[in-house]
C-alpha positions in Angstrom: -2.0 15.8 -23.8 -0.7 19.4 -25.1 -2.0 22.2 -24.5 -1.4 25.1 -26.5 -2.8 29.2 -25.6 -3.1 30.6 -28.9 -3.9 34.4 -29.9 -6.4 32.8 -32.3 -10.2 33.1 -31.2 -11.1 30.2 -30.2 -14.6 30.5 -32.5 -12.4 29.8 -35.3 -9.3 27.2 -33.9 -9.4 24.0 -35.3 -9.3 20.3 -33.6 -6.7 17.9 -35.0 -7.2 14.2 -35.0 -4.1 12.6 -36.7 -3.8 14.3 -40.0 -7.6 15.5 -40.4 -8.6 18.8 -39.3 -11.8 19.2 -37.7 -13.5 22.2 -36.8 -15.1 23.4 -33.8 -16.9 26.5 -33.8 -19.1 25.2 -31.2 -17.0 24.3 -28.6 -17.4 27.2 -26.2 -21.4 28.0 -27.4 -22.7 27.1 -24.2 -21.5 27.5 -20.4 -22.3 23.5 -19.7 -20.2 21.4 -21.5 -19.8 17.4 -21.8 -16.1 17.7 -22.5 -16.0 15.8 -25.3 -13.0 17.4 -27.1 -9.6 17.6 -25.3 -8.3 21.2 -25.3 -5.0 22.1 -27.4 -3.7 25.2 -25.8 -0.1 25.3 -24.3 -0.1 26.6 -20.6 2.0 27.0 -18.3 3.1 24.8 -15.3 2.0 27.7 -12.5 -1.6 27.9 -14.9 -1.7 24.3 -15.0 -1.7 23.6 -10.9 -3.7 26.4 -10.2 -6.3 25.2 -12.6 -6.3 21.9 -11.4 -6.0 22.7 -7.2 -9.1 25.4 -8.5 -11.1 22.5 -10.1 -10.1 20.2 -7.1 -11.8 22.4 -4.9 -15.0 22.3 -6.7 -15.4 19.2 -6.7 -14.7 18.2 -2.9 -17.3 21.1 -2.3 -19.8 19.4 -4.3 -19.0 15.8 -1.9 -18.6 17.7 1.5 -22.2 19.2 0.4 -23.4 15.6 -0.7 -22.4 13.8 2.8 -23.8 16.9 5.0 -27.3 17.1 3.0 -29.6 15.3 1.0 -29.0 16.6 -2.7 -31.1 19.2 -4.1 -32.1 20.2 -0.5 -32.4 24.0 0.2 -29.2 23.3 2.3 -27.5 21.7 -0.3 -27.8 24.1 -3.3 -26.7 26.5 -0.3 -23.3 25.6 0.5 -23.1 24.3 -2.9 -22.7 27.7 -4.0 -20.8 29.4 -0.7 -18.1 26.7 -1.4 -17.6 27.5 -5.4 -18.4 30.9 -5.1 -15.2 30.7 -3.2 -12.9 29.6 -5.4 -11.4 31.3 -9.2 -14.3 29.0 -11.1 -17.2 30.9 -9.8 -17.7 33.0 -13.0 -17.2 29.9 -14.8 -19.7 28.1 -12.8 -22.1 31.4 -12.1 -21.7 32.5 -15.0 -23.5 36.0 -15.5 -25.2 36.2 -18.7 -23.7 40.6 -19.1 -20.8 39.4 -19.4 -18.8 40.2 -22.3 -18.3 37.5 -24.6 -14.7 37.5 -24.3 -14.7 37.1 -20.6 -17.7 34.3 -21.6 -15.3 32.7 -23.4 -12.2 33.2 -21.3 -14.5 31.2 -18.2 -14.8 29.2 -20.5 -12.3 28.3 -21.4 -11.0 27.7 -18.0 -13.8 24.9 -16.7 -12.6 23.2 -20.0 -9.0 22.7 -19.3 -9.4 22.3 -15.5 -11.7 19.2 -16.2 -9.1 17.3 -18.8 -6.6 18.5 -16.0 -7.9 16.2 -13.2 -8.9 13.6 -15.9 -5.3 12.9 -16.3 -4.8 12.7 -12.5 -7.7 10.7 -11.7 -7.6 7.9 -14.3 -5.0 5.9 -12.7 -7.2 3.7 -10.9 -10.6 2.5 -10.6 -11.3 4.5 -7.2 -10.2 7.6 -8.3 -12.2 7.3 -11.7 -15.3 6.1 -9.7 -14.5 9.5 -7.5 -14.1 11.6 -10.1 -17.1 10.3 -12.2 -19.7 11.1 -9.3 -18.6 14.2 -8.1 -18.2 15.4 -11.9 -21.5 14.2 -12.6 -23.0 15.8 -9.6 -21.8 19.0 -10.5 -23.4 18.8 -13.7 -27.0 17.7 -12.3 -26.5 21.0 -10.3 -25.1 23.2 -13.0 -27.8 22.2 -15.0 -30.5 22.8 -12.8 -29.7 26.1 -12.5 -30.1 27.2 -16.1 -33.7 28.4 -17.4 -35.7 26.0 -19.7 -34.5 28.5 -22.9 -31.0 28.0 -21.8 -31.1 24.0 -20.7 -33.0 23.5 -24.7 -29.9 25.8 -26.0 -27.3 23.2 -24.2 -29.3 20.3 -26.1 -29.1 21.8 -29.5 -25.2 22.6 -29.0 -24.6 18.8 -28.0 -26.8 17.7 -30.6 -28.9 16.2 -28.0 -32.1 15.5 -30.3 -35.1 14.7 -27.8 -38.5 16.1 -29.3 -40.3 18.7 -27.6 -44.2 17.8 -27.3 -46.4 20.1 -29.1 -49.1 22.0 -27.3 -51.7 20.2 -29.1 -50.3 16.9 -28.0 -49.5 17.6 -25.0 -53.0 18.6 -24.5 -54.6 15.5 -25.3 -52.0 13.2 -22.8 -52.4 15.8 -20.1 -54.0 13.7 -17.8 -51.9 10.5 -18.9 -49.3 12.4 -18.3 -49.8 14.4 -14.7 -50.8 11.0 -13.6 -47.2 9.9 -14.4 -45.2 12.3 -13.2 -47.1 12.9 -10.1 -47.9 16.7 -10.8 -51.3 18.4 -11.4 -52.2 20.1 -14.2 -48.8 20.1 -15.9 -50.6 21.5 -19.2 -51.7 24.2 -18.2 -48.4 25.1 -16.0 -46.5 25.4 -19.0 -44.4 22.8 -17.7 -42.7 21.1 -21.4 -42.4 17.5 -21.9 -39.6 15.3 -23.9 -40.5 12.5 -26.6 -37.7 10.0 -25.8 -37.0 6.5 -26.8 -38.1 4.4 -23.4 -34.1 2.6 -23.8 -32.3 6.1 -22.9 -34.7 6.4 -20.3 -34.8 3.2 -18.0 -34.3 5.1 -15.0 -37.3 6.3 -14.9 -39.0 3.9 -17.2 -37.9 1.5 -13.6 -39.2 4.2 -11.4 -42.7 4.8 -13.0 -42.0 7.9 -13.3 -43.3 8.8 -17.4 -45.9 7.9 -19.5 -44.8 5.5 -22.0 -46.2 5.1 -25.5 -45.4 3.2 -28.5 -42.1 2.6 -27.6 -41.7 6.5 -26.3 -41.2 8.2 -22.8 -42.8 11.1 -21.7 -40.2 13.1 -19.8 -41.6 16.2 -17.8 -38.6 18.8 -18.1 -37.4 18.5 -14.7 -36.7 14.5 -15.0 -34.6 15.1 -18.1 -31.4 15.9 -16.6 -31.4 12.1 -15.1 -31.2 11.1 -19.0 -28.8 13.7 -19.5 -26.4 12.2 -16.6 -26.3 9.0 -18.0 -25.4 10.2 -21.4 -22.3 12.2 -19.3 -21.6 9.1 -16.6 -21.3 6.7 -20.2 -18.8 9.3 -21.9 -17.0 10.2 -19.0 -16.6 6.5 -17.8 -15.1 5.6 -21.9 -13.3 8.5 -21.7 -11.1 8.1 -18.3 -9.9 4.2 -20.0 -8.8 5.7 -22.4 -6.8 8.2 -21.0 -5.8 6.1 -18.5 -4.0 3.9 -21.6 -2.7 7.0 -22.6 -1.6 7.9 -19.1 2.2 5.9 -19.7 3.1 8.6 -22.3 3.8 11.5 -19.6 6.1 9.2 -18.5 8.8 11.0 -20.3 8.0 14.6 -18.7 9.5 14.7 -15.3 7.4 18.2 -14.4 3.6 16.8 -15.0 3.9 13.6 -13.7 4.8 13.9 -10.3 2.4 16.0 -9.3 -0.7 14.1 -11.7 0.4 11.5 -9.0 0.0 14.0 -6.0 -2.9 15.9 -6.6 -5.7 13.3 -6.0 -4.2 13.8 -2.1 -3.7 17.4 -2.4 -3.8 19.8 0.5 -6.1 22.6 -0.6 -6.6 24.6 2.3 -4.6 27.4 4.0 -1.1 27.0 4.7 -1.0 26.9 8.4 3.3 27.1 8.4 2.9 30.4 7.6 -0.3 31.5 9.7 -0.1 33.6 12.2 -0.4 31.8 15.6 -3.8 32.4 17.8 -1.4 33.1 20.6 1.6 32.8 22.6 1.9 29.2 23.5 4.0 28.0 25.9 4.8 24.1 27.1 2.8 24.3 30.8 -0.6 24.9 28.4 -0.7 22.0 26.4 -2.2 19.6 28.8 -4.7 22.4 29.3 -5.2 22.9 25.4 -5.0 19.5 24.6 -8.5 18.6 26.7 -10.5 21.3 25.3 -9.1 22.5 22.2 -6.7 19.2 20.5 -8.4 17.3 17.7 -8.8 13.6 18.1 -5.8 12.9 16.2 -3.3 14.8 18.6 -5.7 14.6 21.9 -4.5 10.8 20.8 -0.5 11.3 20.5 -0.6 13.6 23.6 -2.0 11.0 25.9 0.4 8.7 24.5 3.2 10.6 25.4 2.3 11.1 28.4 1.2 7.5 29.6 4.7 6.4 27.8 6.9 9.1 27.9 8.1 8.2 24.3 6.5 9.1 20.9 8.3 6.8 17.8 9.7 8.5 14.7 6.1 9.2 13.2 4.0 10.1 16.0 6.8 13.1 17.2 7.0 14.4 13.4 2.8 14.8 13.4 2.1 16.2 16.9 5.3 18.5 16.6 4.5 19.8 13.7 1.3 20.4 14.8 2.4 22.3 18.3 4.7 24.5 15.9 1.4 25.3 13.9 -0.6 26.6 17.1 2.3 28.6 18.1 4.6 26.7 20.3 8.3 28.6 20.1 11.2 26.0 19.4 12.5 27.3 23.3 9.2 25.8 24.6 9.2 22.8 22.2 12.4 21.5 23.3 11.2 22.6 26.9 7.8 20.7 26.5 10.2 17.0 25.0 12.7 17.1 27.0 10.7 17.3 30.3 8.5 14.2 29.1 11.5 12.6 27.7 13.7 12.6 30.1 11.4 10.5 32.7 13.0 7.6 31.2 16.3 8.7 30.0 18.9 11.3 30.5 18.7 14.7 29.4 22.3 13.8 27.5 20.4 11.0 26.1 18.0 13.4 24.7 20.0 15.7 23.4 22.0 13.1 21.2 18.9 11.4 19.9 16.1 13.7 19.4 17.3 17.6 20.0 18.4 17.5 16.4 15.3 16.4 15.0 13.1 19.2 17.2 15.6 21.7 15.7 14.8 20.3 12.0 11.5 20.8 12.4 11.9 24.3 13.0 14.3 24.8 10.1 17.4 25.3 12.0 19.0 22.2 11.0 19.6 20.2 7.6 18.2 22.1 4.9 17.2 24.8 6.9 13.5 24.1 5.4 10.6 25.7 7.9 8.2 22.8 7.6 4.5 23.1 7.8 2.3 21.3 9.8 0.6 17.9 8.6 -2.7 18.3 6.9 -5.7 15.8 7.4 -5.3 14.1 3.5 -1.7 13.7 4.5 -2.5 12.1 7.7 -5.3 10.0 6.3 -3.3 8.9 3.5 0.6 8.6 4.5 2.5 6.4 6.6 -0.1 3.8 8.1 0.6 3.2 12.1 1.3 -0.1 12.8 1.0 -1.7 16.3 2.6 0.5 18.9 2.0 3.8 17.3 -0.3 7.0 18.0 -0.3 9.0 14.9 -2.6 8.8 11.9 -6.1 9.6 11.8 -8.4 8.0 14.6 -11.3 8.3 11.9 -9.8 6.0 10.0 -7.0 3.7 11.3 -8.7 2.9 15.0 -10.7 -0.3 15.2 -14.7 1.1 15.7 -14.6 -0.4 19.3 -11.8 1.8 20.1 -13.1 4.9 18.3 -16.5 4.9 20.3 -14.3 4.6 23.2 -12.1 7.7 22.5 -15.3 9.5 21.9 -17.1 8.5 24.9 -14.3 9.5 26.7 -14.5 12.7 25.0 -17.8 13.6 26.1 -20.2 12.6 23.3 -23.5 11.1 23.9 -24.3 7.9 22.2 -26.9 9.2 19.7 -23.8 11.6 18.7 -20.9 8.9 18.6 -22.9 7.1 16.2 -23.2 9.5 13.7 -19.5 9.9 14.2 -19.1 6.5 13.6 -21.5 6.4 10.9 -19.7 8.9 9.0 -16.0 7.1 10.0 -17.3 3.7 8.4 -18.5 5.3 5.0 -14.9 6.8 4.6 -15.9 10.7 5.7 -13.4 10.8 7.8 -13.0 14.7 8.3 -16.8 15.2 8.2 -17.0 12.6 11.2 -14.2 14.9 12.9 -16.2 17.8 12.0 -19.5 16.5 13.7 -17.3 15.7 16.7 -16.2 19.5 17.1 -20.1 20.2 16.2 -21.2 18.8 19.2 -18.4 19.9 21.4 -18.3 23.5 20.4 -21.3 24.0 17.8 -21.5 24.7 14.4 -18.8 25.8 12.7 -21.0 29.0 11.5 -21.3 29.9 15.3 -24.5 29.2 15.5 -26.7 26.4 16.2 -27.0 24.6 12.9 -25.0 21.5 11.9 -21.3 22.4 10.6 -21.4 23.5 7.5 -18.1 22.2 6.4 -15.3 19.6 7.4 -12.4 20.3 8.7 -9.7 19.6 6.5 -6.3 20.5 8.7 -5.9 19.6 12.6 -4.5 23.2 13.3 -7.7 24.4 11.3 -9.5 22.5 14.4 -7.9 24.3 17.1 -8.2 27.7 15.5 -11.6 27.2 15.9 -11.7 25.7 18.9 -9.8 28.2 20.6 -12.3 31.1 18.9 -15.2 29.7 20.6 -13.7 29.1 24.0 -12.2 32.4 24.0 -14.7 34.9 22.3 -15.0 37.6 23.6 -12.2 37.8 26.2 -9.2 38.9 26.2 -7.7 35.5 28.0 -4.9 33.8 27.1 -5.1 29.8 26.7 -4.2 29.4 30.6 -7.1 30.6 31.4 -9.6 27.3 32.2 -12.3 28.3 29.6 -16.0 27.0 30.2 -17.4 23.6 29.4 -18.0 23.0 26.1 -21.6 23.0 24.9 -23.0 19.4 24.9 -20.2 17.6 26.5 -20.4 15.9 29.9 -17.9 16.3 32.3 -16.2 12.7 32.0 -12.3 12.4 33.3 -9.9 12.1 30.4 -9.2 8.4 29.1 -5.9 7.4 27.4 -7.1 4.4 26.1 -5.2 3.1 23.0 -6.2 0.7 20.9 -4.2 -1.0 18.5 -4.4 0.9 15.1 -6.3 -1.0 12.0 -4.1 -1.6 9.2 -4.9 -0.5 6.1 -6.6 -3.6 5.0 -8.6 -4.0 7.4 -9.9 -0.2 6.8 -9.6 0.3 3.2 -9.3 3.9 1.9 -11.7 2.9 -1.2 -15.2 3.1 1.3 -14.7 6.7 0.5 -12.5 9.8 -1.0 -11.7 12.1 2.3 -13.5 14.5 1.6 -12.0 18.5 2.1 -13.8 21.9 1.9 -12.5 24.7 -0.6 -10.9 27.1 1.0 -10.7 30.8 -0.6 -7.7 31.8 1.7 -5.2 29.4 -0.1 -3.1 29.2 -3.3 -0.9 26.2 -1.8 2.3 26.1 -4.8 4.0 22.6 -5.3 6.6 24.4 -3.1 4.2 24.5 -0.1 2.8 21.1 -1.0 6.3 19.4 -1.2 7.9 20.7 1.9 6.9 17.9 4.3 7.5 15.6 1.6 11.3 16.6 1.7 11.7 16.4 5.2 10.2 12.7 5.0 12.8 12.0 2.4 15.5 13.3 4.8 14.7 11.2 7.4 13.9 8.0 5.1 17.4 6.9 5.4 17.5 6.9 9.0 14.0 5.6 10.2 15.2 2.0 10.8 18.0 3.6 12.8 15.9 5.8 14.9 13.3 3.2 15.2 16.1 0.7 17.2 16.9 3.6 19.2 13.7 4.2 20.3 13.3 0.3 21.1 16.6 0.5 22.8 16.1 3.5 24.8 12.5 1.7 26.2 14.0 -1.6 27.1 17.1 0.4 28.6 14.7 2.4 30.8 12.4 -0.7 31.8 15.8 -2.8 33.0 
């Protein structure tokens, strides 16, 4: 697909289809839009990833809102709009009818492109089109329920939409046929408009009893027309993906989309916690401290681990050190905090030839010199798969259930709370299940009493938080022993580890993981691709380091 920006209003630009010219005057005549033709417009690269990490973000609001509440709820409609209202679609979105029409058409504009944009990342397989079909179409049921009557009858005309509008006169003389089928009282004199629609494009609610039929017509009351409506969008949307998704081999050719088309279905969207300032000074005698009170799962997991085997392999020491970087931890106190658990089963020479040089990496002092960022939860969740014998990954979704409810028994959560966990781990929310974990422990992550309002979608985004809450209002410093989380008993810590599910047995297609917009971030392919390079410097050597580690264990246990 090409896009092209042209200084033409786009009132008056002109579609073309082979060698016929087709035009569209229409095309930007109403805020909600069924995407039906495929912008031209040339942008650039940096337009092109911020529109699609901007769109991203939009729609993992919309299924972070759908796990948390029922949809159409109070609560739903209101972190619905906190989330988008946080991200550069709002006007788009919201859009204000004072607006000038350039600005109008500019939004626009912008919802247009960004949608095409993800429709060429997310055809390339059946999950991500199912994904990217529900979370488009919930968007619209809530986009459209926000517009007045005048404007939602506006929409219909523009799309050529051509359901007939009852009469007052007719509708008077169904008005009781027709409160008794949708359930409402006095619907006439309410003003409340009904839709003359043939019964086959409304079998929904044909099924649910939910209109009057007549002579091969449904009654639809106003407010049930945006179910008809969806299905119209789910059919075109679902046609639409195949074919792009046949189309899909022709970007072969252009090195600079592809790649990150491929990427951005994973894509970290939230703040980049490399360059974050820490909380604190952290030094290696707090992290067993830290680690019971403020540690996600994921790295409560890896640290008990290390210290019940002295030894982390290759994957498990590139996730929990990047992660003690992120909260602060100096590369003096790093090495420090290895070396001393290390070195309880080899020699400090030892270490220093097999593992110094990759702490130092880490840090950006060796190599490329690259200052790597911290491991993000899609990356975790979606990257290098533990096998037997390692700690890192998400708990969420690579521990057997058994195992799981163990860990969080062991954290503290009662068993009315570990099944919700587990509830939301088995239908694929992995970070919402991590997020009603840290709601019980700490509360909500509003600060108040409320369920959390959003999931986490970093592990150093978890211990920022966790450390606000067990340090408000005090002037401590993390070796202080903070208070008893709210809502957790006081239960010794366990190091149980069970052996990690492979990915068959725990398949990522129960579920997208789901991550909050975040307003604080413009993540560049820079950012995004840092971690990625370090992986690709150590690729070469993995099997290497992997025999090492093997070695140095068997050396240590003769």
């Amino acid at each position: 697909m090409e896009f092209k920006k042209s200084a033409t209003p786009r009132s008056a630009r002109k579609r073309v289809r082979g060698h016929i010219k087709v035009d569209t005057p229409e095309i930007y005549s109403h805020c909600l839009q069924l995407y039906r033709l495929p912008p031209t417009d040339t942008i650039s690269l940096e337009e092109f990833e911020e529109l699609a990490v901007e769109r991203l973000k939009v729609l993992k609001a919309v299924e972070t809102a759908g796990v948390r509440y029922t949809k159409g709820s109070d609560n739903y409609i209101k972190l619905l709009e906190k989330e988008i209202r946080e991200t550069k679609l709002k006007q788009a979105i919201f859009e204000k009818s004072t607006l000038d029409e350039p600005i109008k058409q500019q939004n626009r504009w912008k919802d247009h492109v960004s949608h095409f944009i993800l429709r060429l990342a997310y055809c390339r397989s059946e999950e991500l089109r199912r994904w990217f079909i529900q979370q488009e179409v919930e968007l619209f049921r809530f986009r459209f329920q926000q517009e007045s009557p005048d404007s939602r009858a506006q929409f219909m005309v523009c799309n050529e939409l051509n359901y007939q509008l009852i009469d007052k006169d007719e509708h008077y003389q169904l008005r009781e046929k027709l409160d008794a089928a949708s359930g409402k009282a006095d619907t006439y004199s309410k003003g409340i408009q009904h839709y003359k629609v043939h019964f086959t494009e409304a079998l929904d609610l044909v099924r649910g009893r939910r209109v009057y039929l007549h002579r091969g017509f449904a009654y639809v009351p106003q407010d049930d027309l945006v179910s008809i409506l969806l299905t119209v969008y789910r059919i075109h949307l679902s046609h639409s993906l195949a074919v792009t998704a046949r189309a899909l081999p022709h970007l072969e050719e252009d090195g600079r989309l592809l790649p990150m088309l491929c990427t951005l279905s994973r894509r970290y969207v939230g703040q980049d916690y490399g360059a974050k300032k820490p909380v604190g000074e952290i030094t290696a005698d707090m992290i067993d401290m830290l680690s019971k009170k403020s540690f996600p799962l994921c790295m409560q997991q890896l640290h008990s681990a290390m210290r019940t085997h002295h030894h982390l392999r290759h994957g498990g020491r590139q996730q929990y050190s990047l992660f003690l970087k992120g909260i602060g931890l100096s590369l003096e106190e790093a090495i420090k905090f290895w070396r001393s658990e290390f070195t309880k089963i080899i020699d400090g020479d030892q270490f220093d030839k097999k593992y110094l040089y990759n702490i130092r990496h880490n840090y950006g002092k060796e190599g490329k010199k690259t200052d790597y960022t911290p491991y993000s939860c899609m990356k975790i969740i979606t990257t290098n798969t533990p096998a037997t014998g390692d700690y890192h990954g998400c708990p969420f979704k690579h521990s057997d259930q058994d195992v799981l409810r163990q860990k969080l028994t062991a954290s503290g959560l009662r068993k009315e709370d570990a099944d919700q966990v587990l509830q939301y781990s088995k239908g694929g929310h992995y970070q919402v299940a991590c997020a009603k974990m840290f709601e019980v422990i700490h509360g909500s992550l509003t600060g108040g009493d409320e369920e959390a309002e959003v999931s986490f979608h970093h592990p150093n985004q978890y211990f920022e938080e966790s450390y606000k809450r067990l340090h408000k209002n005090t002037a401590e410093k993390p070796s202080s022993t903070p208070q008893t989380p709210r809502g957790v008993k006081n239960v010794p810590a366990a190091s149980s580890q069970g052996t990690p599910r492979s990915a068959a047995s725990q398949p990522l297609s129960q579920g997208t993981p789901t991550l909050s917009a975040q307003n604080q971030s413009n993540i560049s392919t820079s950012q995004l691709s840092g971690v990625e390079e370090m992986d690709d410097d150590f690729d070469n050597d993995d099997t290497a380091l992997q025999e090492i580690d093997e070695a140095t264990l068997l050396e240590a246990q003769s």
